[in-house]
matplotlib code that plots the C-alpha trace (Angstrom):
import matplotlib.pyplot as plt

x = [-129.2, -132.0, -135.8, -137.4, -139.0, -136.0, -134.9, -138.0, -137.0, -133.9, -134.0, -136.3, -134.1, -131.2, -133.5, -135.0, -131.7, -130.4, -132.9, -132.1, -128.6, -129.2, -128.6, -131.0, -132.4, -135.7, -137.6, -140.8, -139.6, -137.6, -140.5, -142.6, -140.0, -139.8, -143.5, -143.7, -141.4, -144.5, -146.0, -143.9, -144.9, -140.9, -139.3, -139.7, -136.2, -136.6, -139.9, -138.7, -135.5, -137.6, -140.2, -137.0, -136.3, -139.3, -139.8, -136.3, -136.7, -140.5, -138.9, -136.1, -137.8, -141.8, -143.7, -145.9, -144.8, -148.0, -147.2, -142.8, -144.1, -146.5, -143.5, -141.2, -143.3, -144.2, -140.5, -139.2, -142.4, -141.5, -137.7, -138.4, -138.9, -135.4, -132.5, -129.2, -130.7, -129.9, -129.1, -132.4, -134.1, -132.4, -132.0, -136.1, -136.5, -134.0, -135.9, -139.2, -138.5, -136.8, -139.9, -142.4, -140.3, -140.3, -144.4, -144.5, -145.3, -142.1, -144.0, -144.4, -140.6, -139.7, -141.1, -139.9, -136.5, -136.3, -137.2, -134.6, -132.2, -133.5, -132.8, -129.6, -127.3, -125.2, -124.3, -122.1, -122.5, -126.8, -126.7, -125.1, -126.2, -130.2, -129.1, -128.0, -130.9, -133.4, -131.5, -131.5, -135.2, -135.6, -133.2, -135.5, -138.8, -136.3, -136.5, -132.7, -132.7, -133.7, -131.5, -128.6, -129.2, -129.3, -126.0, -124.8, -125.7, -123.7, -121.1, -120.8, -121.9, -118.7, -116.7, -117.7, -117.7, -114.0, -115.0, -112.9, -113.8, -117.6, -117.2, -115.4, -117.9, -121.0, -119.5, -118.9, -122.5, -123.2, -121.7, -123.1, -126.7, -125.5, -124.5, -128.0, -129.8, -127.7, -126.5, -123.6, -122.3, -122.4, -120.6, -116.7, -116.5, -117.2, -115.9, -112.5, -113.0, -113.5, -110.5, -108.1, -109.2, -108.7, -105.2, -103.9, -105.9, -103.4, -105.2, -105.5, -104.1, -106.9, -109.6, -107.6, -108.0, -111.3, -112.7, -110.2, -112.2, -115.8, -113.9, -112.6, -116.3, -118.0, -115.2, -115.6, -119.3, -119.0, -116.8, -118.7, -122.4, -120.7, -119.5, -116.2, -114.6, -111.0, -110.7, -112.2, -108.9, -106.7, -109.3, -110.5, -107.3, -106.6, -109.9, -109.1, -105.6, -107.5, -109.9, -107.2, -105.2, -108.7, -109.8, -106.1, -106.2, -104.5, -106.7, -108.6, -112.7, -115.2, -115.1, -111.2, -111.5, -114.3, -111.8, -112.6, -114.2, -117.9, -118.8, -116.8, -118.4, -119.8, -119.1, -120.8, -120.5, -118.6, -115.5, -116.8, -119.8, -117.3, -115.6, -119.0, -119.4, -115.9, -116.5, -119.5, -118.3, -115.7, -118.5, -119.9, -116.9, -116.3, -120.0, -119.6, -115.9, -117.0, -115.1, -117.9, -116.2, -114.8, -117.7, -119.1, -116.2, -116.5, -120.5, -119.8, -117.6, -119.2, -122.6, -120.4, -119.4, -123.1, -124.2, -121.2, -122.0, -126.1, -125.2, -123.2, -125.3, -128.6, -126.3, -125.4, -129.4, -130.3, -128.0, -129.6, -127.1, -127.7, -131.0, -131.1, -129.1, -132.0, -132.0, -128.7, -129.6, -132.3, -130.1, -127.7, -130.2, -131.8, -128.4, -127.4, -130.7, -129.9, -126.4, -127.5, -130.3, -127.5, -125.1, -127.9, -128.9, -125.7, -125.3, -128.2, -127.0, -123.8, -125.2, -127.6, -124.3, -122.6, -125.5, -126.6, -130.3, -131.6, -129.0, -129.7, -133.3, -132.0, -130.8, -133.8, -135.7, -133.8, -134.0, -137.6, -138.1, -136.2, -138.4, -140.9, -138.4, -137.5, -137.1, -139.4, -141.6, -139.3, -136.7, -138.9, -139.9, -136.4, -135.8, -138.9, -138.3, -134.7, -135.9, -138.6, -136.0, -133.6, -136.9, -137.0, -133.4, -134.2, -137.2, -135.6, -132.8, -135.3, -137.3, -140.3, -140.9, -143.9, -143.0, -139.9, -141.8, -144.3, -141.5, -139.5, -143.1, -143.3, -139.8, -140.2, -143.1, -142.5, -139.0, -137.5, -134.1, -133.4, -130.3, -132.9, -135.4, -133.0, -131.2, -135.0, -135.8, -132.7, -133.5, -136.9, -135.6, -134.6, -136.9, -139.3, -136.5, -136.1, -140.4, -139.7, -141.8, -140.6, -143.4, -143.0, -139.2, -139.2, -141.1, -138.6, -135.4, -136.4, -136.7, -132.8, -130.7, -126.9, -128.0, -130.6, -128.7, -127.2, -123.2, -122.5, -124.1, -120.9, -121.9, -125.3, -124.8, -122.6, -125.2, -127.5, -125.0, -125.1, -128.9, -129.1, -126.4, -128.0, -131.5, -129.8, -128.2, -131.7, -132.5, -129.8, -128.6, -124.9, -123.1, -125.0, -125.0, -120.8, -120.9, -122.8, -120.9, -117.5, -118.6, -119.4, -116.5, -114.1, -116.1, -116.4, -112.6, -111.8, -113.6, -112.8, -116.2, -115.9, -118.9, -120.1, -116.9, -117.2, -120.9, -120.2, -116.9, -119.7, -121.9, -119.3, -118.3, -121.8, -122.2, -119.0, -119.9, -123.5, -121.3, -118.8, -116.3, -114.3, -111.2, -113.1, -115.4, -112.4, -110.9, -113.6, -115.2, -111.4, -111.5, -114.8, -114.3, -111.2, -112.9, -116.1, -114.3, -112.4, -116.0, -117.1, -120.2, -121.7, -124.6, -121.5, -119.6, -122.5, -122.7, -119.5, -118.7, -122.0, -119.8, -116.5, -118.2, -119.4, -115.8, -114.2, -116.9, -116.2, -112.4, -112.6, -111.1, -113.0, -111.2, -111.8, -114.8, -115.8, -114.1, -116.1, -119.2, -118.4, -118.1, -121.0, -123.0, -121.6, -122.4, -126.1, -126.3, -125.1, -127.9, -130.1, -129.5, -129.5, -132.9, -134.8, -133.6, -134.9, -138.4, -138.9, -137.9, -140.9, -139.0, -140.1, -143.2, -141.9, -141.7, -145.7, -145.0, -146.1, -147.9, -148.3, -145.8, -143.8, -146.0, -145.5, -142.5, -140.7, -138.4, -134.9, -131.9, -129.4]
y = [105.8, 104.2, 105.1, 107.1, 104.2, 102.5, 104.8, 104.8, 100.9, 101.1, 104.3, 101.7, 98.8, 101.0, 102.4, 98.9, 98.0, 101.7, 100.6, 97.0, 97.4, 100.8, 100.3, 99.6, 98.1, 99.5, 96.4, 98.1, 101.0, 98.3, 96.5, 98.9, 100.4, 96.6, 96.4, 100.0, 98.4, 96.5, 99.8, 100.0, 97.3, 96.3, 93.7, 90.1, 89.6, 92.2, 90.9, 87.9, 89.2, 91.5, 88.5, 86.7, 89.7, 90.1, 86.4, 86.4, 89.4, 88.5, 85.5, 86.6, 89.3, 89.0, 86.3, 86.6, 82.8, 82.9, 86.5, 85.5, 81.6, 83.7, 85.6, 82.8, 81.2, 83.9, 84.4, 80.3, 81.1, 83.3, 82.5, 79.8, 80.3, 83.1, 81.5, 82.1, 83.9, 81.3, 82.5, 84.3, 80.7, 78.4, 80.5, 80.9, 77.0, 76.5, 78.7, 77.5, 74.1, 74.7, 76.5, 74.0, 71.6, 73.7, 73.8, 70.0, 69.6, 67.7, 66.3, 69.6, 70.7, 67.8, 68.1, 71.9, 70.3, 67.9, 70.4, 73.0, 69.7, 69.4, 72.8, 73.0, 70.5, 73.5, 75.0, 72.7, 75.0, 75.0, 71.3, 70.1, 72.2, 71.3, 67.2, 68.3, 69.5, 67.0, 64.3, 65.9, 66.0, 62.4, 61.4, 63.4, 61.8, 58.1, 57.4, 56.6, 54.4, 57.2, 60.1, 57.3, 57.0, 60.8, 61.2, 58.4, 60.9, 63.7, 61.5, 60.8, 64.3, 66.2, 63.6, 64.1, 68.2, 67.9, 68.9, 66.6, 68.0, 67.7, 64.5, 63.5, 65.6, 63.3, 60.3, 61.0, 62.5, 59.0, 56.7, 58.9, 58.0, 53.9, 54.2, 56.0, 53.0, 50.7, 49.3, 48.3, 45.5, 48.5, 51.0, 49.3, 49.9, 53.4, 54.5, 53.0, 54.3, 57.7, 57.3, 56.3, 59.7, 61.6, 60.3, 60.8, 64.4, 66.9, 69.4, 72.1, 70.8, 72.9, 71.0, 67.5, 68.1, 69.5, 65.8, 63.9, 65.1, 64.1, 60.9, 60.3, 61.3, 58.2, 55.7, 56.4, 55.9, 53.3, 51.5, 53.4, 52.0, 48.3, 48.4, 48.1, 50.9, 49.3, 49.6, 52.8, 54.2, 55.1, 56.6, 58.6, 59.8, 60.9, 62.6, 64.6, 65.7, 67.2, 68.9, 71.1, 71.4, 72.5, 75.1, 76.4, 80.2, 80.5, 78.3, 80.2, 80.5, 78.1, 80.4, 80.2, 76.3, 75.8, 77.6, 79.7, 76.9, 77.3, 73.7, 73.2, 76.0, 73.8, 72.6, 69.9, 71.8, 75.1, 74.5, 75.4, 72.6, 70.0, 71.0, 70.2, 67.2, 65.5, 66.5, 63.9, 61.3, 61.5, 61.5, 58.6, 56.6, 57.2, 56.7, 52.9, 52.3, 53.1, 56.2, 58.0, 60.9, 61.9, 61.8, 63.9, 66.1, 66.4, 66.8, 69.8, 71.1, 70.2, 71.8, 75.1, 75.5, 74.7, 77.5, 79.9, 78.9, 79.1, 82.8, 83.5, 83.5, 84.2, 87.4, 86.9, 86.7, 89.2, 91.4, 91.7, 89.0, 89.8, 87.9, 84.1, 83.6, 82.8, 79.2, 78.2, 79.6, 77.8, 74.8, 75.6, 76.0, 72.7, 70.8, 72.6, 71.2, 67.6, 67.9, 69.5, 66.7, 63.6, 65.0, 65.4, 61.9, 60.6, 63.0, 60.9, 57.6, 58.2, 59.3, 56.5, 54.2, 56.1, 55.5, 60.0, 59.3, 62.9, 64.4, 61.9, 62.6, 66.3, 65.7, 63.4, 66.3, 69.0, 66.4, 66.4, 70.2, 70.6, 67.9, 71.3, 73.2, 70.6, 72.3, 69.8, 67.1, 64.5, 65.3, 64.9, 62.0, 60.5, 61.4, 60.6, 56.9, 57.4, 59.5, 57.1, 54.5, 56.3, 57.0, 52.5, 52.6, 55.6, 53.8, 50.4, 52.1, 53.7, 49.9, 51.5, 48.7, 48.9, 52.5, 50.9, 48.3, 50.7, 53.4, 50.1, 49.3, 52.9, 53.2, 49.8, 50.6, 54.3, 53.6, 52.5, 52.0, 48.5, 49.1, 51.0, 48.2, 45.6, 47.5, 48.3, 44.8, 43.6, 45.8, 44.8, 41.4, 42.1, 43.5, 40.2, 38.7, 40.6, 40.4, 36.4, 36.7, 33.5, 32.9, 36.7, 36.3, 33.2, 34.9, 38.0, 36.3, 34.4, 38.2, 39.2, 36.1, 36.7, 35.5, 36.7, 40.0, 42.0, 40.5, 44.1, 44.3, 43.6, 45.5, 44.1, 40.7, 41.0, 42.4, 39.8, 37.0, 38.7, 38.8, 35.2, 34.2, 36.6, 34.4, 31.2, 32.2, 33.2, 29.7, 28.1, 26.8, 27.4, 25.5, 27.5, 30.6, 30.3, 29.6, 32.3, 35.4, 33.8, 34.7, 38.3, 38.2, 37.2, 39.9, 42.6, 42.6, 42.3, 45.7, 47.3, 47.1, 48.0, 48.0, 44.6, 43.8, 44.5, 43.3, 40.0, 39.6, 40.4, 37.6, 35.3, 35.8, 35.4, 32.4, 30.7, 32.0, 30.3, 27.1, 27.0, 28.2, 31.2, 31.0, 31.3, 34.0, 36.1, 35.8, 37.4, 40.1, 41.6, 43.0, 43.4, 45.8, 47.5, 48.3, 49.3, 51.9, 53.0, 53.9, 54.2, 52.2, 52.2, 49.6, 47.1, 48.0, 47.5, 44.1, 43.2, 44.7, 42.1, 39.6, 40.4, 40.5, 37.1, 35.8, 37.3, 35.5, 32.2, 33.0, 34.3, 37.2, 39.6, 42.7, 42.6, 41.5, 44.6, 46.5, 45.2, 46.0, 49.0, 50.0, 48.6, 50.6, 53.4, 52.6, 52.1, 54.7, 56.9, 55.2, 55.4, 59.1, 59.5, 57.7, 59.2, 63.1, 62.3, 61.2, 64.9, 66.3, 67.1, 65.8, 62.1, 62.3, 62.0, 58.2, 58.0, 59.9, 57.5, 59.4, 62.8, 65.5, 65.6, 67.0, 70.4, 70.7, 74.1, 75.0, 73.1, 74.4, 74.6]
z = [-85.0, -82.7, -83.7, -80.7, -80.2, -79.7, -77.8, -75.1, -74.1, -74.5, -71.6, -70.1, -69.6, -68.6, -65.7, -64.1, -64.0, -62.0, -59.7, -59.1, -58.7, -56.2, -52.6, -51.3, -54.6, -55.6, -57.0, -57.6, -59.6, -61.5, -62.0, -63.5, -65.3, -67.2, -67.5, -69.1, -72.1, -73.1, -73.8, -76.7, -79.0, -78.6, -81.1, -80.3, -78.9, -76.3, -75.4, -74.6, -72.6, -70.7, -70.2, -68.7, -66.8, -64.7, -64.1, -62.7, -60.7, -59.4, -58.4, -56.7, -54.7, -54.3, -53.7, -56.4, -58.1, -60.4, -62.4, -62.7, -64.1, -66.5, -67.7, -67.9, -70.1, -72.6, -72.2, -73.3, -75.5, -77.4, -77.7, -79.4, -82.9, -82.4, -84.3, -82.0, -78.6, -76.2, -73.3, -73.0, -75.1, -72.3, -69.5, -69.7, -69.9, -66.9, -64.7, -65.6, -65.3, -61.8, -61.0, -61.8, -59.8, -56.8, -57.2, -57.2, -60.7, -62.1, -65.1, -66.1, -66.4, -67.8, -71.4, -71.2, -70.4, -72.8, -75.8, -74.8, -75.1, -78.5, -79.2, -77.4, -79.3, -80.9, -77.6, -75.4, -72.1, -72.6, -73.5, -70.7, -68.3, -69.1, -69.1, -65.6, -64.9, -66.4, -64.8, -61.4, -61.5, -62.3, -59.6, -57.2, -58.4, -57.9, -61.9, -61.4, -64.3, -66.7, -65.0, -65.5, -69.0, -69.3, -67.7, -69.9, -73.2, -71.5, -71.3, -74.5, -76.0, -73.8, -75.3, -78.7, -77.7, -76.4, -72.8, -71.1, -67.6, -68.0, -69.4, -65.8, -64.5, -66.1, -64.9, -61.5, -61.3, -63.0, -60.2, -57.7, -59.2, -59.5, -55.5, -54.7, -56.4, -54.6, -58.4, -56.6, -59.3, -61.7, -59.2, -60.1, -63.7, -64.0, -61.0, -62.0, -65.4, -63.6, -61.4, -64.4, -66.0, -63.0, -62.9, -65.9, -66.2, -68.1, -68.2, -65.5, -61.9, -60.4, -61.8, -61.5, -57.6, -57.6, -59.8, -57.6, -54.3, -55.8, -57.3, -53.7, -51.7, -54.3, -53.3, -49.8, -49.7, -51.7, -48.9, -46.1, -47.7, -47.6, -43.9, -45.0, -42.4, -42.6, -46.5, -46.6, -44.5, -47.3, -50.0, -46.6, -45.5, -49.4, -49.3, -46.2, -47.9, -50.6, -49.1, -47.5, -50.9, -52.1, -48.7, -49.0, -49.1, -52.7, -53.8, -56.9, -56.7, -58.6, -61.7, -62.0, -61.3, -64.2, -67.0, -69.8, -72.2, -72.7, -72.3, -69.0, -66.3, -64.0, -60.1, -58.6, -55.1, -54.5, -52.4, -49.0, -49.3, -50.3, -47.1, -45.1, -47.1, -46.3, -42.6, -42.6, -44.6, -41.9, -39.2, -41.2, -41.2, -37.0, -36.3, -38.2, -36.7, -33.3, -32.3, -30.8, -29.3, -32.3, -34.5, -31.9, -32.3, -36.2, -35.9, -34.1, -36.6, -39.8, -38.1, -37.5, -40.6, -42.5, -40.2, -41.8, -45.2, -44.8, -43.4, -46.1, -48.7, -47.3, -47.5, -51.1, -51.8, -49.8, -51.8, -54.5, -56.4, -60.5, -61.8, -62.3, -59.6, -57.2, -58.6, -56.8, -54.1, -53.6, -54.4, -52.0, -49.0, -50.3, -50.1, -46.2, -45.5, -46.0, -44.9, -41.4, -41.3, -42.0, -39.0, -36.9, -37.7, -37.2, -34.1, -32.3, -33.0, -31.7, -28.4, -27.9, -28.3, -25.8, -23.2, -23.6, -24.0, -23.1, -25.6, -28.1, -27.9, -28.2, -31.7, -32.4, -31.7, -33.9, -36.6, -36.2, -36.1, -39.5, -41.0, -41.3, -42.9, -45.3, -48.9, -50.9, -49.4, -51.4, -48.9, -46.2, -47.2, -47.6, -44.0, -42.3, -41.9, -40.4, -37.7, -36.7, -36.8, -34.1, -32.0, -32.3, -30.9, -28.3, -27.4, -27.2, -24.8, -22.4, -22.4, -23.8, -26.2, -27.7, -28.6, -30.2, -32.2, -33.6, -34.8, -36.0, -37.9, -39.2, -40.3, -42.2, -44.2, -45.1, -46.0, -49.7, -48.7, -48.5, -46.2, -43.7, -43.7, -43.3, -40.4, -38.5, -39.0, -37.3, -34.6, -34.7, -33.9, -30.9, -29.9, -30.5, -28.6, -25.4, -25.7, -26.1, -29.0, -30.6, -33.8, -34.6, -34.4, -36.8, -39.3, -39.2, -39.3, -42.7, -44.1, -42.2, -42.3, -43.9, -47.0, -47.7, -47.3, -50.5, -51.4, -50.9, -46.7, -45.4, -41.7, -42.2, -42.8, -39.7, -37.7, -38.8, -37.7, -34.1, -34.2, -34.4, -32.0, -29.5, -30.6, -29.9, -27.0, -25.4, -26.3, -24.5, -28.3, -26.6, -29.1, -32.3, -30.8, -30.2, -34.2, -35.2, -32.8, -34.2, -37.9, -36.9, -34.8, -38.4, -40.2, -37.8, -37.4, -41.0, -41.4, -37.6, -37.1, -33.7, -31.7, -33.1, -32.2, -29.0, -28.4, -29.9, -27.5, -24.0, -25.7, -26.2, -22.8, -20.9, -23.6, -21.5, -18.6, -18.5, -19.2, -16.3, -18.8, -16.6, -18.3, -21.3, -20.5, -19.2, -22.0, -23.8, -21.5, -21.1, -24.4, -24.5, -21.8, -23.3, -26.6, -25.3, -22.9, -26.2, -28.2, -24.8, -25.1, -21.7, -22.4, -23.0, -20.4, -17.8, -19.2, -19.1, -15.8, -14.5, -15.9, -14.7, -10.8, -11.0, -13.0, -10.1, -7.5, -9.0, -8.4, -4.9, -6.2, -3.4, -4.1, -7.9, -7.5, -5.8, -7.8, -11.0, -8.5, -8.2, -11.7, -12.6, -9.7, -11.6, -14.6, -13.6, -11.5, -14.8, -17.1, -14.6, -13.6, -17.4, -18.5, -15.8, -17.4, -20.7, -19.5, -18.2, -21.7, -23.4, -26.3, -25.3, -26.4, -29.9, -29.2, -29.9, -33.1, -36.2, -38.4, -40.2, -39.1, -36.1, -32.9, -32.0, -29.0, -27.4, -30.4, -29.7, -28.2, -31.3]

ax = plt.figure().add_subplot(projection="3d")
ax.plot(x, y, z, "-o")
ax.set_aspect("equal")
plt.show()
C-alpha cells in the first residue's frame, strides 16, 4: 500500500493531468498542480518525470522558454544516473536538444545528443531516433559530411538491430543528404543499393510503398537537379502512381505503416506531406520541361493543399495534443514553410517565362513576405539568394538593368549553392552583353563556360553553350555562334529541355537571317514559334514573330507578312500593357532590395 506520502503525488500527477486533458484544458491549474509535487521531497524517478512534464507542457503552452529548458535539464539531469527509465532519460534529451536548436545554439544540443547516443545503444527505437536527430542538426548547420557519416552508423546499427525498415529508412535519409551536397558521384551506389532493397522488401506491402515513394522523390531529383527532364519521365510517372496508392482512402495511418517493432516507428513525412512534396517535384519537373501552364496548374494545387495540412494541425496543437508532441509540430510548420516558399519560387519563374511580370512580381513578393516568417534564420538564409535572383530575372524583363546586375551580384555572393551561382552568373552574362560590356563579359564567361561546369550540369552546361552563341552572335562571330546553339540544340533535345530549345531555334534563325539565309531561317523560326506558343513563352514569340515579318518581306509574301505584323503588335502591345501594370505595384520596389530584410510592402494578396 502507498505511504501518504506517496499517496499526495501520486493524487498530484493524477490531477495536472484532469486538468490538461479538460476541455478547455486548464494549463495553469496543471501546472501548479506539477510544481506542488516538489513539495514532497518525491523519489528521483518521479522528479525527473515530472521535470519532463512541465518542460513539455511550458513548452507547449506558455511562452516562458527559459523556466521549460530549466526543467528539461534537471529532468535529462537527473535521468541520468536511472538504470532502465528511458523514455523519460531520452525523451528529456530529445526535447532539450530540439530546444536549444530552436534558440540558435546548435553546439549546445549536440553534445546532449551525442551522450544520450552513448546511453542509448540497448534501445533500438531511442538509438535511432537521437542519430536522426543529431544528424538533422548537422545537416542544418551544412556539416553534411558528419551527418552522412552518422546516417552511415544507423545504417549499420538497424542492420545489426534487425530493423530492416529503418535501415531503408537511414539510407534513403543518406542519399537525400549526398544529393543536398551535390556528392553526385556518390549519389548512384546507394541509391541503387536502396532501390534493390526496396524491391525485393518482404516484409509489410505498406511500408514497401511508403520507402518506394521516398526512393522514387531521391531519383527524381536526382534527374530533375541534372536537367535531365526526359529521363526523369518514367521514375516521375511511377512516383505519381504511388502517391495515389499511398492517399487512397483504405490506406492505413503512419502508426499502422511504422508496425509494431520498437526499432521501426518512424516516417520520414506523414502521408499527406508526401502528397505536397510529389505535387512539386512535378511542378519542378514542368517548370524545367517548359509546360508553364501546367506548373501553374499544379502550383495552385500543391499550395491548396499546404494550406489544408497547415490548418490541420495548428488544430491538432491547439488541442491540447498529449505532451512532447509540440516538437513535430514545430517540424511540420518548419517543413510547410519551405515547401510553400519552393512553389512560390517556382510559381514566379514560371510567370516571368510566360511574359506575366506583375503576377510574377506578385509571387516575388509573397516569397519575400514569408522570408519574415521563416522558422530558423538557416532557412532564411537558404532562400534569400533565390529570391534576389528572380528579382535579376524580373529586373532584366522590365529592362531595369542595373537593378538586375546588383540582385544578380547579391544572389552570387550570399549564395552557397553552386547550381545557383552558376545559373546567376549565366544570367549575369547577359546582362554584360545586352550592356555591351565586353572586358566584364570575358572575365565572366571563364567562370561559366561548359566545362568548367560540374559532369552532372546537364541544363546548365546547356545554358552555358546558349550564352556564348548569343555572345558570338552579338559579335557577328556567325559561323561560332551557329556551332555553339547547335550543341545546346543536341543537348536540349536529348533532355526535352524545351525552352532552350526553343530560344536556341529564334537565334539560329536571326543568325541565318542576318546572313541572307531565308530558307534557313524559316526553317528555324517555324518551330521556334510552335514550341514557344506550346510553353507559351511570349518573349520568344515576339522574337520570332520580328523574324517571320521580315522572312515574309524578303519573299513578297504581303499577306503573311502582315499577318506576322500583326502578331507581333500583339504581342507587344501585351508586354507592354503588362510591364507598365507592374511598375504601379508597390511590389517593384523590391528590385532595389540588396540587403538586410525585405522592405516593408501592403501584406500580399494570397
Amino acid at each position: 500500500m502507498a505511504s501518504t506520502q506517496d499517496a499526495w503525488y501520486i493524487s498530484l500527477l493524477g490531477l495536472a493531468e484532469h486538468f490538461r486533458t479538460s476541455n478547455p484544458p486548464d494549463i495553469k491549474s496543471c501546472i501548479q498542480c506539477l510544481q506542488a509535487v516538489f513539495n514532497f521531497k518525491p523519489p528521483q524517478r518521479v522528479e525527473a518525470r515530472t521535470h519532463l512534464q512541465l518542460g513539455n507542457i511550458l513548452l507547449t503552452h506558455t511562452k516562458n522558454i527559459d523556466l521549460a529548458r530549466t526543467h528539461l535539464e534537471q529532468s535529462w539531469c537527473l535521468s541520468q544516473t536511472i538504470t532502465g527509465f528511458d523514455d523519460v532519460k531520452f525523451e528529456a534529451a530529445s526535447v532539450l536538444a530540439e530546444l536549444f536548436e530552436q534558440q540558435g545554439q546548435p553546439t549546445h544540443s549536440k553534445p546532449i545528443l551525442r551522450k544520450a547516443i552513448e546511453l542509448s545503444q540497448h534501445s533500438v527505437y531511442w538509438h535511432c531516433r537521437l542519430i536522426f536527430q543529431l544528424a538533422q542538426i548537422h545537416a542544418t548547420e551544412r556539416e553534411y559530411e558528419v551527418a552522412s557519416s552518422l546516417l552511415g552508423v544507423g545504417v549499420d546499427y538497424a542492420q545489426i538491430s534487425n530493423a530492416a525498415y529503418t535501415r531503408v529508412l537511414f539510407l534513403l535519409s543518406r542519399v537525400m543528404l549526398l544529393l543536398i551536397d551535390k556528392k553526385i558521384q556518390e549519389v548512384l551506389p546507394l541509391l541503387n543499393q536502396a532501390g534493390h532493397l526496396v524491391e525485393t522488401w518482404a516484409g509489410s506491402p505498406h511500408q514497401k510503398e511508403y520507402l518506394k515513394v521516398f526512393f522514387l522523390v531521391l531519383q527524381v531529383c536526382h534527374y530533375l537537379m541534372a536537367g535531365q527532364v526526359k529521363s526523369v519521365k518514367p521514375c516521375l510517372k511511377q512516383l505519381q502512381q504511388s502517391i495515389q496508392t499511398i492517399m487512397a482512402p483504405t490506406w492505413p495511418d503512419d502508426d499502422a505503416v511504422c508496425g509494431s517493432a520498437s526499432g521501426e516507428s518512424f516516417v520520414w513525412l506523414s502521408r499527406q506531406q508526401l502528397y505536397v512534396l510529389v505535387y512539386l517535384v512535378t511542378v519542378m519537373h514542368s517548370a524545367q520541361a517548359g509546360y508553364m501552364d501546367k506548373a501553374h496548374k499544379y502550383t495552385e494545387k500543391a499550395l491548396a493543399q499546404i494550406d489544408k495540412l497547415t490548418s490541420s494541425e495548428e488544430a491538432s496543437e491547439g488541442s491540447g495534443a498529449g505532451a512532447g508532441g509540440s516538437g513535430s509540430v514545430r517540424g511540420c510548420a518548419a517543413l510547410a514553410w519551405r515547401l510553400r516558399m519552393a512553389l512560390l519560387e517556382h510559381a514566379a519563374l514560371c510567370r516571368l517565362v510566360a511574359g506575366g511580370k506583375a503576377h510574377a512580381l506578385h509571387e516575388i513578393a509573397r516569397a519575400a513576405h514569408l522570408l519574415s516568417t521563416a522558422p530558423n534564420a538557416n532557412a532564411a538564409a537558404a532562400h534569400t539568394p533565390q529570391l534576389h535572383c528572380l528579382l535579376g530575372l524580373y529586373a532584366m524583363s522590365m529592362n531595369c538593368m542595373e537593378a538586375a546586375e546588383a540582385q544578380f551580384h547579391t544572389a552570387i555572393h550570399m549564395s552557397q549553392e553552386r547550381d545557383l551561382w552558376m545559373f546567376a552568373k549565366l544570367n549575369l552574362a547577359i546582362v554584360y552583353l545586352r550592356g555591351r560590356r565586353d572586358n566584364d563579359l570575358a572575365q565572366l564567361m571563364e567562370q561559366v563556360r561548359p566545362e568548367a561546369l560540374p559532369t552532372y550540369a546537364h541544363g546548365l552546361r546547356a545554358a552555358s553553350y546558349y550564352v556564348l552563341g548569343l555572345q558570338a552572335f552579338f559579335q557577328a562571330r556567325y559561323n561560332e555562334a551557329k556551332r555553339y546553339l547547335r550543341e545546346t540544340l543536341k543537348m536540349a533535345n536529348a533532355e526535352d529541355l524545351n525552352r532552350l530549345t526553343s530560344c536556341s531555334l529564334v537565334l539560329l534563325g536571326h543568325i541565318f537571317l542576318s546572313i541572307n539565309n531565308s530558307r534557313e531561317s524559316m526553317n528555324m523560326v517555324t518551330p521556334a514559334m510552335q514550341l514557344a506558343s506550346k510553353i507559351p513563352d511570349v518573349h520568344v514569340q515576339l522574337w520570332a514573330s520580328a523574324i517571320l515579318k521580315d522572312l515574309y518581306r524578303l519573299a513578297g509574301d504581303t499577306e503573311r507578312e502582315n499577318e506576322a505584323y500583326q502578331m507581333h503588335c500583339n504581342f507587344s502591345q501585351a508586354l507592354l500593357k503588362d510591364h507598365f501594370q507592374a511598375t504601379q505595384l508597390p511590389q517593384h520596389a523590391l528590385v532595389h532590395w540588396t540587403t538586410g530584410a525585405p522592405p516593408a510592402l501592403p501584406p500580399p494578396h494570397s
